[in-house]
VOGU-3710 file (C-alpha; in Angstrom, 3 decimals, decimal comma):
1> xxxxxxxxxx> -139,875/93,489/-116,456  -139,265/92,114/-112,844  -136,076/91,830/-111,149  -137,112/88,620/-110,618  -136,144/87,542/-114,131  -132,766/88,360/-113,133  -131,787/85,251/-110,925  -132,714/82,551/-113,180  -136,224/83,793/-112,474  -136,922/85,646/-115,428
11> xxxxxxxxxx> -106,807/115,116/-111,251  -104,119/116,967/-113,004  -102,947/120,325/-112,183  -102,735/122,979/-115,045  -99,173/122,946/-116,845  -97,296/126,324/-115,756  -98,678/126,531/-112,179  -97,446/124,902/-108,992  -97,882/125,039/-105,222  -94,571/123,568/-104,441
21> xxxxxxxxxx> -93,179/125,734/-101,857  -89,139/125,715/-103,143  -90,574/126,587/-106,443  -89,184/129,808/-107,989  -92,592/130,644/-109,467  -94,306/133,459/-107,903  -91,590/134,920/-106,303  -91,999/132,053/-102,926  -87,904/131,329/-103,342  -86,673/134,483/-105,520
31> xxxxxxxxxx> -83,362/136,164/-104,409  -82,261/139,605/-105,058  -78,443/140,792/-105,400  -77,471/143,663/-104,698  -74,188/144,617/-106,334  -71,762/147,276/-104,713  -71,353/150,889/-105,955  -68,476/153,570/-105,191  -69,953/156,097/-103,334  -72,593/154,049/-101,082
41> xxxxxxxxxx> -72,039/154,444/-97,619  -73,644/151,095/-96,891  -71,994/149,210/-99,770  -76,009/149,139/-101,624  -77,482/151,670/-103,490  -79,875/153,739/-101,962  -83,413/153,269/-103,139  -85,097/155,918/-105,061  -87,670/157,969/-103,206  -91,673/156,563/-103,566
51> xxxxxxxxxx> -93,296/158,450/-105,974  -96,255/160,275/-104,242  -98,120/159,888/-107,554  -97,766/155,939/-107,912  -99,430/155,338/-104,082  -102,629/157,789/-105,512  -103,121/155,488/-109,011  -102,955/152,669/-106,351  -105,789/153,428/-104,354  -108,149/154,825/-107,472
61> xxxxxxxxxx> -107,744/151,532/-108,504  -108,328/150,024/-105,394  -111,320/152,460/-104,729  -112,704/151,235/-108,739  -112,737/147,640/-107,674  -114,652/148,194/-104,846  -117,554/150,356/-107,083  -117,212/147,623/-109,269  -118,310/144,844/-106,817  -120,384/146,828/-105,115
71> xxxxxxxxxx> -122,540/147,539/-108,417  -122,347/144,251/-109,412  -124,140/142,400/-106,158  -126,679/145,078/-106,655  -127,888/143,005/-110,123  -126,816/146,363/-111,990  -127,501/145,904/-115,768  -130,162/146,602/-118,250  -133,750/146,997/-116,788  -135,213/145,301/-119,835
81> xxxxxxxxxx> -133,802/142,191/-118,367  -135,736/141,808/-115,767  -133,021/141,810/-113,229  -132,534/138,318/-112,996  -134,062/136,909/-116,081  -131,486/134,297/-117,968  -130,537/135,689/-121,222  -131,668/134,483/-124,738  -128,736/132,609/-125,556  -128,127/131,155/-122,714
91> xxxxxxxxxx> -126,983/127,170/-122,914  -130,090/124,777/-122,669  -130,213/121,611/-120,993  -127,744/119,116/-122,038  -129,175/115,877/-123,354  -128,309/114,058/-120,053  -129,670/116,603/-117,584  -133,341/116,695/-116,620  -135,815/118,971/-118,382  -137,028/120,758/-115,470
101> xxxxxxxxxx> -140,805/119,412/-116,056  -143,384/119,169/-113,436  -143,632/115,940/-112,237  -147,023/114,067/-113,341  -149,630/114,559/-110,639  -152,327/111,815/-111,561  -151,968/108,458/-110,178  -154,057/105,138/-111,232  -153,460/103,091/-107,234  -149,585/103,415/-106,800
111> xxxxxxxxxx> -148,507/104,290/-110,031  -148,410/107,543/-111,670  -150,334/108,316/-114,766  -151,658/111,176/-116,831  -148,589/111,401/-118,287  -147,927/113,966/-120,885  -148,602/113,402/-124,882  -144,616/114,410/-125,756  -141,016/112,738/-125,442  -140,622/113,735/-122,021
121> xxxxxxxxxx> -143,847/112,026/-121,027  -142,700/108,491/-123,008  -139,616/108,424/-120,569  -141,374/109,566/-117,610  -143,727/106,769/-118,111  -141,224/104,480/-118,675  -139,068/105,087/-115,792  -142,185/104,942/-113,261  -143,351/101,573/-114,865  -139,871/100,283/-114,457
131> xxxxxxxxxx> -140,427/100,963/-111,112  -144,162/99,535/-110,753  -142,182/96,270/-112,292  -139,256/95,571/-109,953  -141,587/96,114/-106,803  -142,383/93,227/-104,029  -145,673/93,912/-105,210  -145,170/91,783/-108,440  -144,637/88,611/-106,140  -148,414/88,810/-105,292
141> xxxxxxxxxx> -150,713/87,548/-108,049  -153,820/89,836/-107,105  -151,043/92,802/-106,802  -148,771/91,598/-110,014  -152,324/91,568/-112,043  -153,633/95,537/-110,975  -149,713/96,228/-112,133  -149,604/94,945/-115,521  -153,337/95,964/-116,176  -152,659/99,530/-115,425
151> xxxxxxxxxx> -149,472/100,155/-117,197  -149,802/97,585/-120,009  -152,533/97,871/-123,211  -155,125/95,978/-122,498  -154,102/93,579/-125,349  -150,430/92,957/-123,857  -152,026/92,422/-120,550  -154,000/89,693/-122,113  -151,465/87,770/-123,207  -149,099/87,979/-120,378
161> xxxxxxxxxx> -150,643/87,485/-117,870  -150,804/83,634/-117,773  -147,397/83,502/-118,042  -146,380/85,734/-115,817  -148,552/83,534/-113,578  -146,944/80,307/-114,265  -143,589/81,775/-113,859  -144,320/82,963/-110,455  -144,840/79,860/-109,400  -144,836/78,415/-105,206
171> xxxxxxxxxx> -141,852/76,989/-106,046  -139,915/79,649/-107,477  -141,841/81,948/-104,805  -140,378/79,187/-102,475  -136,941/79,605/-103,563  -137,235/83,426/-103,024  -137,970/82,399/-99,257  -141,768/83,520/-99,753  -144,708/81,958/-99,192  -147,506/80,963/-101,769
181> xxxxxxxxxx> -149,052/84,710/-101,670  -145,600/86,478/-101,832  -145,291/87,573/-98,291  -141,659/86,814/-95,875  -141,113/85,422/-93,292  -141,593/86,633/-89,541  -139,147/88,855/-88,979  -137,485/88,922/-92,565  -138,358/91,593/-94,940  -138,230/91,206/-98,871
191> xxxxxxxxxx> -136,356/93,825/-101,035  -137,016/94,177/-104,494  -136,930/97,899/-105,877  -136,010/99,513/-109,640  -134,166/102,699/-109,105  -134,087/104,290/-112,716  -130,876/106,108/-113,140  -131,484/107,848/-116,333  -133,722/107,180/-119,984  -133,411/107,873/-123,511
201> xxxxxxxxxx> -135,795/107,803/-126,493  -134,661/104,910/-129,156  -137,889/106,572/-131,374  -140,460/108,086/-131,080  -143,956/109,544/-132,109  -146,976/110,937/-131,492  -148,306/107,779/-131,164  -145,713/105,187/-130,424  -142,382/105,732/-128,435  -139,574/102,886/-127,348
211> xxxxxxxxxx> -137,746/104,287/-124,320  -134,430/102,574/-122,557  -134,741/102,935/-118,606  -131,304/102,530/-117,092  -131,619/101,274/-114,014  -129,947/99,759/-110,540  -132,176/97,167/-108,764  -132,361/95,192/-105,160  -133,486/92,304/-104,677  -133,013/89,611/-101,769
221> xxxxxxxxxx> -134,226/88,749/-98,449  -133,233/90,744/-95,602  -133,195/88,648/-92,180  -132,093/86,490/-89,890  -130,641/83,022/-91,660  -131,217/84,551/-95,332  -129,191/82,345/-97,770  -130,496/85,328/-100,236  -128,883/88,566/-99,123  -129,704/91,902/-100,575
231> xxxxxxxxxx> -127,477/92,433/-103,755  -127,438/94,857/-106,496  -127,999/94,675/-110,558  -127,420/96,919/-113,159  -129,408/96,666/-116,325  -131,182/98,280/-119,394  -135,165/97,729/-119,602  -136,482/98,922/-123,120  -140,110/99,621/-123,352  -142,616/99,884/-126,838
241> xxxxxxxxxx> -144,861/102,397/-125,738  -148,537/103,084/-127,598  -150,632/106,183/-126,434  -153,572/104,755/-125,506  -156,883/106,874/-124,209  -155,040/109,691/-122,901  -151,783/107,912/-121,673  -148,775/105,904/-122,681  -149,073/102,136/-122,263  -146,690/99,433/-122,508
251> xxxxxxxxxx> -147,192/96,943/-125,905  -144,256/94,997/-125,371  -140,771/95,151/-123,262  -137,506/93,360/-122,844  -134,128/93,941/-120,842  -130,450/93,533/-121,026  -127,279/93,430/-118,564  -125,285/96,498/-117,936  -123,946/98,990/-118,243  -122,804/98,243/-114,481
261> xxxxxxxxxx> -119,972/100,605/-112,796  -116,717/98,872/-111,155  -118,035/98,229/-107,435  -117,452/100,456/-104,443  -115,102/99,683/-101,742  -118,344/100,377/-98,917  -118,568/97,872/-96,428  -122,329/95,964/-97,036  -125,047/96,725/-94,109  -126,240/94,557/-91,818
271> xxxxxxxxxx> -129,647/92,805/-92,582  -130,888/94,754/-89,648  -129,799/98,185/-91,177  -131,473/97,029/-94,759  -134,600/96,178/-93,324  -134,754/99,479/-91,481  -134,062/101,372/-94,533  -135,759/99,622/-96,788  -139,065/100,635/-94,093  -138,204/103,946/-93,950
281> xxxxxxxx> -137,089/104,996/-97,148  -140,028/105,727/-99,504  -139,723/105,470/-103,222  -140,054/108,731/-105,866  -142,728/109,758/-108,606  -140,214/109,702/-111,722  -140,399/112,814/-114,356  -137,611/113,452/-117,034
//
């Protein structure tokens, strides 16, 4: 999977409540009448006196509240707990959220490896091969070959790598605005990055997995006089995964449009801004 087969080239308010300030709701516009009584000097009735007993049930509940905070940013509770230990029945992880798995340490060049031998591990792999796959470095053969080599079996390798070859041909590389050996122009730089957004298992087992890798991806050339600006994609890349001495590999792959969010109303960057970012903004080591 390369983003160059993309081109051709393979807030309601709850019911019942309201802030409206002429509203008669919480007292903000309520009226009192007073009616008149024989006997009132002033024409109202005079108000009974405060009972002494009512102001001293205030403040003991006043003085509870306070106890009651104050013991409670303390961590008061059961010592068993641990004081700040999450309790058994807490809710797990939803199915979207990430695991909270160490990232994989081991890397084979610029790719990650030593992936773990579970679920998590398929889509971790998956998501950093997606990534090892819509890199610049995939527009260089001796580059593109150390990629597919490390993340594919040795078998699917084989047979794609001639391919592969042939369909990054000078001319296509041409097209791109490179030269024969992938590089840009003086002065222009290249963009073409994966960014996985999220992955899910399709199946799996201890010894084969398929993984989707939802992804955003740039690709263009950022410079002066580039007919090929930097754009955006949105697509799906599904992966067959075999473990493989101590590590998932790729067997075979493919990749579909979408699903692609309605567009933002940001203004696009200059070419000058995208080619500073793109230089200073380093990419991630993927774990689910």
């Amino acid at each position: 999977m390369s983003q160059g087969d993309e081109r051709g080239y393979g807030g309601n308010e709850p019911a019942g409540h309201t802030d409206d300030p002429y509203s008669t709701l919480g007292g903000t516009r309520q009226t009192r009448t007073r009616m008149h009584r024989s006997g009132d000097e002033d024409g109202y009735g005079r108000r009974p006196a405060r009972n002494s007993r009512s102001l001293i049930m205030v403040v003991g509940v006043v003085v509870l509240l306070i106890a009651a905070i104050a013991f409670a940013n303390q961590g008061g509770g059961d010592s068993s707990s641990g004081g700040g230990e999450p309790k058994s029945d807490a809710a797990g992880a939803g199915p979207t959220a990430a695991t909270g798995t160490k990232p994989v340490q081991g890397k084979n060049g610029t790719i990650a490896s030593g992936f773990a031998h579970d679920e998590q591990g398929a889509q971790s792999a998956a998501a950093n091969y997606a990534v090892a796959l819509g890199s610049v470095d995939m527009f260089n053969k001796d580059s593109r070959h150390d990629i597919v080599n490390t993340i594919y079996t040795s078998k699917a390798a084989a047979e794609l790598t001639a391919p592969q070859d042939s369909a990054y041909s000078a001319d296509f590389l041409s097209n791109m605005g490179l030269d024969a050996s992938g590089r840009a122009p003086q002065g222009s730089t290249f963009v073409s990055r994966t960014i996985p957004v999220g992955t899910k298992t399709v199946a799996y087992s201890t010894t084969t997995a398929t993984v989707d890798v939802w992804y955003t991806g740039l690709i263009g050339m950022s410079g002066p006089g580039s007919t090929d600006p930097v754009s955006t994609s949105w697509k799906t890349w599904t992966a067959e995964l075999a473990w493989v001495d101590g590590d998932w590999k790729i067997t075979s792959d493919k990749q579909k449009d979408g699903p692609a969010p309605v567009p933002g109303d940001v203004a696009a960057s200059t070419s000058d801004e995208i080619s500073k970012a793109v230089e200073e903004y380093g990419g991630f080591t993927y774990a689910r």
